[in-house]
MARKE-123422 format. One record per residue (C-alpha): residue number from 1; x, y, z. Coordinates in Angstrom, 2 decimals, always signed. Each point is the difference from the previous one (the first is absolute). Layout:
   k      c1      c2      c3
 NUM       X       Y       Z
...
END
This chain:
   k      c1      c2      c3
   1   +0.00   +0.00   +0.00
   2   +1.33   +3.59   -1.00
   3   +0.70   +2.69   +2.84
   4   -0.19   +3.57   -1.08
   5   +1.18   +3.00   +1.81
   6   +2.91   -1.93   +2.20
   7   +2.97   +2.23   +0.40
   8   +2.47   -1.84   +1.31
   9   +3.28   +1.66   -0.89
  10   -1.34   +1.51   -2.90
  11   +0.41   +3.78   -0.62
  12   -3.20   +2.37   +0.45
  13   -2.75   -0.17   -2.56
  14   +0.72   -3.72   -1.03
  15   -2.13   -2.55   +0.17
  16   +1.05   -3.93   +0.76
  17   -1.69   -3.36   -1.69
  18   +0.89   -3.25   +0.48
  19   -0.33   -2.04   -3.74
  20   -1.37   -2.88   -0.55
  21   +3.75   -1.29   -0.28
  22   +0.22   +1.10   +3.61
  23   +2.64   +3.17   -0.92
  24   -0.66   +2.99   +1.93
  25   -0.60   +2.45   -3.05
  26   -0.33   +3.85   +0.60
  27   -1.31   +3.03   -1.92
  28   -0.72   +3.94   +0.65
  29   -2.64   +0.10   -3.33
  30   -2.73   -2.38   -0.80
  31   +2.11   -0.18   -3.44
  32   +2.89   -2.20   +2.39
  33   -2.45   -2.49   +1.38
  34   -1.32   -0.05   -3.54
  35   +3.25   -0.32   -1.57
  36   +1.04   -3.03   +2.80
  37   -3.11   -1.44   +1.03
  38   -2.13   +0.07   -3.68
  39   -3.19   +1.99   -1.17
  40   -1.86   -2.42   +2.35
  41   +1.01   +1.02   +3.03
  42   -1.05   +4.04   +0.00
  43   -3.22   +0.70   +0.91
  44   -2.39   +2.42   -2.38
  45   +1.55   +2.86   +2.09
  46   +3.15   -0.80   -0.44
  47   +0.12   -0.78   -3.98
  48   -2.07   +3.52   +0.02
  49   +3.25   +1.40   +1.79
  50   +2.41   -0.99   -2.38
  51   -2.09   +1.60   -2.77
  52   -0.22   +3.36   +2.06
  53   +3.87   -0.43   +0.90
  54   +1.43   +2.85   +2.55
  55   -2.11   +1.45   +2.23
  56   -0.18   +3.19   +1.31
  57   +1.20   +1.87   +3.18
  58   -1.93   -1.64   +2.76
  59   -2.07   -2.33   -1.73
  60   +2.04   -3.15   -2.05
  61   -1.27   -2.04   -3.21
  62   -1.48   -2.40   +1.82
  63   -1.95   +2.54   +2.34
  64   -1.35   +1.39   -3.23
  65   -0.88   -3.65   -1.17
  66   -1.75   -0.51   +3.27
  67   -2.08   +2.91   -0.28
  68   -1.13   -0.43   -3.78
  69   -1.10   -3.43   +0.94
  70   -1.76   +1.04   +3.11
  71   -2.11   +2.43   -1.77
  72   -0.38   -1.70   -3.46
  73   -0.33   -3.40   +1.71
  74   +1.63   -1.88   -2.92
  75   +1.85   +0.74   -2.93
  76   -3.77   -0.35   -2.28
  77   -1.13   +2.77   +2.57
  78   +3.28   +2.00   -1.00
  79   +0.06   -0.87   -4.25
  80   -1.89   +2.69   -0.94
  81   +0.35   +2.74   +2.74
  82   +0.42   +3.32   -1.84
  83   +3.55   +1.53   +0.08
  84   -1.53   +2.81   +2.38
  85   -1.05   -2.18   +2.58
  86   +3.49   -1.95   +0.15
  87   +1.48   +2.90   +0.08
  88   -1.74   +1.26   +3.33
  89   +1.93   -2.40   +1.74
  90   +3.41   +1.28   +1.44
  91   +2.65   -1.75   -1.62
  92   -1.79   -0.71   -3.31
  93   +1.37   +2.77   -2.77
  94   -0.64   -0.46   -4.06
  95   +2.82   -2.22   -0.56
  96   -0.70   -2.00   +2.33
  97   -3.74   -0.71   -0.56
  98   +1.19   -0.61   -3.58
  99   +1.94   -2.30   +0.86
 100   -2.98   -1.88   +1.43
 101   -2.19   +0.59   -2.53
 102   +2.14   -1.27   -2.38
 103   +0.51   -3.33   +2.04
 104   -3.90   -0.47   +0.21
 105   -0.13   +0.83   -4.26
 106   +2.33   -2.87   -0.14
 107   -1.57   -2.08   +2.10
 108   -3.63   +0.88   -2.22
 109   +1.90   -0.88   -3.32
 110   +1.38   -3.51   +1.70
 111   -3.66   -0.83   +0.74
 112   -1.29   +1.51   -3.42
 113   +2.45   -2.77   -1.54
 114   -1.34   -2.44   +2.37
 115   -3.03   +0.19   -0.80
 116   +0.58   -0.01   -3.47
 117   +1.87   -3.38   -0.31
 118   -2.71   -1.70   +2.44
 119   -2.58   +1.28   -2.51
 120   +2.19   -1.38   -3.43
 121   +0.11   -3.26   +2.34
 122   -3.75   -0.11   +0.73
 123   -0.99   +0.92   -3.73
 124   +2.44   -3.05   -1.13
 125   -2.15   -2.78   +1.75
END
């Protein structure tokens, strides 16, 4: 089973995981635990932090994450936010909400495809 937030030795701001290799692995961004752990093992907040990257005096990526979440509820609730909203949210500037809206136009266009095959599939039987 994974730990999160031991600190054992480690300098201020990382975080400490044990893999499923048993090695202690440790990271300051959710783009580390990413990086060491896999895709799989960040949480919707945390995969939302590595798309905001840096945060901002006071209030880090994966604050920012937390609070988009919190009041969008999911990342459906957050696809089609205007930019004003996002951007009422401290922390959340135009390249930035960019960013996510082009992750969520790539994720439309990977289901568009989807779709697409599973219907060339279903016509072929």
């Amino acid at each position: 089973m994974a730990r999160s937030g031991d600190k054992k030795g480690e300098s201020e701001g990382a975080k400490v995981t044990v893999n499923k290799k048993n090695e202690v692995v440790s990271w300051r961004h959710p783009g580390g635990k990413f990086l060491r752990l896999g895709p799989e093992s960040c949480s919707d907040s945390e995969l939302l932090a590595i798309l905001i990257g840096a945060g901002v005096p006071g209030k880090s990526a994966e604050q920012i994450a937390n609070e988009i979440l919190t009041t969008y509820q999911s990342y459906r609730g957050l696809a089609n936010q205007p930019f004003e909203k996002l951007a009422k949210i401290k922390g959340l500037k135009e390249i930035k909400i960019v960013r996510l809206a082009a992750a969520f136009e790539i994720a439309r266009r990977i289901v568009k495809e989807v779709l697409k095959q599973h219907e060339q599939i279903s016509r072929s039987f």
